[in-house]
N, C-alpha and C positions, 0 to 999 in steps of 0.2 A: 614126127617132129624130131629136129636133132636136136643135141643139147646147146648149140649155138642160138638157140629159136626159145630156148630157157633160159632163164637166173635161177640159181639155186641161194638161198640166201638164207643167214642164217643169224639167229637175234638170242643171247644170254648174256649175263650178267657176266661171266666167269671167263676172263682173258682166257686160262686153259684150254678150254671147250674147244676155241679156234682150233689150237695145234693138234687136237685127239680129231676133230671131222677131218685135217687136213690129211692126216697120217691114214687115217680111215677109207677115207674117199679117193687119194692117190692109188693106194692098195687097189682098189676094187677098180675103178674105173682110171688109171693112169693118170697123167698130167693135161691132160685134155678137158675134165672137168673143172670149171672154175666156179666157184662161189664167192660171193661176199659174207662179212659176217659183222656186225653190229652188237655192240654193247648196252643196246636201248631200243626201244619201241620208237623214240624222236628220231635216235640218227637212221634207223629203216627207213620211218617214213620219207623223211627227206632225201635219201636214194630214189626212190621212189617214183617220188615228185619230179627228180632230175630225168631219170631215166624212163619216163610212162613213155614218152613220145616214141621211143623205138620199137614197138608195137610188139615187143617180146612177150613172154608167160613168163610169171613169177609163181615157186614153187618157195612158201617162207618157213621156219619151221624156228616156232619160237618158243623159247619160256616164258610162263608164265610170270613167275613173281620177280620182276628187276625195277630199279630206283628209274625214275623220270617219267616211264612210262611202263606200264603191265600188258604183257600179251593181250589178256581181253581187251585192253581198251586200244591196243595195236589191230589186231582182229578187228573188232569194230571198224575203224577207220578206214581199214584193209577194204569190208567185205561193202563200205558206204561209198566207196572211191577209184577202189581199181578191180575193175571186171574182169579183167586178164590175171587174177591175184589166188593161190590158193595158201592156204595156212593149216598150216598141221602145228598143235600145241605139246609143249611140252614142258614136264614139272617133277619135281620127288612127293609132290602131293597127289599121289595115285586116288583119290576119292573121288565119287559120285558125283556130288556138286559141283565141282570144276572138269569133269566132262561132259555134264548137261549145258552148265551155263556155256562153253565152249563150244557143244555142237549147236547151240541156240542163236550162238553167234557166228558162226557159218564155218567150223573150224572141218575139216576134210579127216580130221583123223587127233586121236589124241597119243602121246607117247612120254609113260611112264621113265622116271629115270630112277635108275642107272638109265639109258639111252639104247635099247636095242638097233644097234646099225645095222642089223640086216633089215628090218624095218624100213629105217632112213634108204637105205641102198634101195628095197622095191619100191616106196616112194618117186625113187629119181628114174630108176627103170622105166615103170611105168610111164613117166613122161619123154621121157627119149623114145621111146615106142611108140608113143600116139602120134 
């Protein structure tokens, strides 16, 4: 699968975040990877919603704790709605209980922050590959 045949998207609280994956992922993979990125769990979904019909894979990788809507309950929605959706969670809350309740809720992977991007980068690998 090429990364044209992907969304890579991406959902936290923290304007910043944007500019660090963008600086991140330019690096690794040029100007050819494009992502979205979302400041809430609502504005994803509603991406989402717009863009299911183009039969693409979504690769989401979101934080947990943000105002309007929370990853889990982003996840939830995610894993009740779009079959073609994977979610990888991420938080500075490294504990047990938010990687169970996470993988219980269909989450592909859990990632500790500070953010390991290499991580993130075989994450996207892997999907460009398949």
């Amino acid at each position: 699968m090429t990364s044209e045949a992907f969304e890579f998207v991406f959902v936290d609280d923290e304007p910043d975040i944007r500019d660090i994956y963008e600086v991140f992922l330019s690096s690794l993979f040029g100007e050819e990877l494009k992502f979205e990125f979302f400041l809430n769990g609502e504005e994803c979904l509603k991406y989402l919603e717009k863009h299911e019909m183009q039969r693409k894979h979504f690769l989401i990788i979101s934080d947990i704790n943000m105002p309007k809507m929370d990853g889990f309950t982003l996840l939830k929605n995610i894993s009740n709605d779009y079959i073609n959706a994977e979610v990888a969670l991420s938080s500075a809350y490294d504990n047990p209980d938010y990687k169970e309740k996470g993988y219980s809720l269909g989450a592909i992977d859990f990632i500790p922050k500070p953010v390991d991007f290499t991580k993130i980068a075989q994450l996207i690998r892997d999907r460009i590959k398949a």
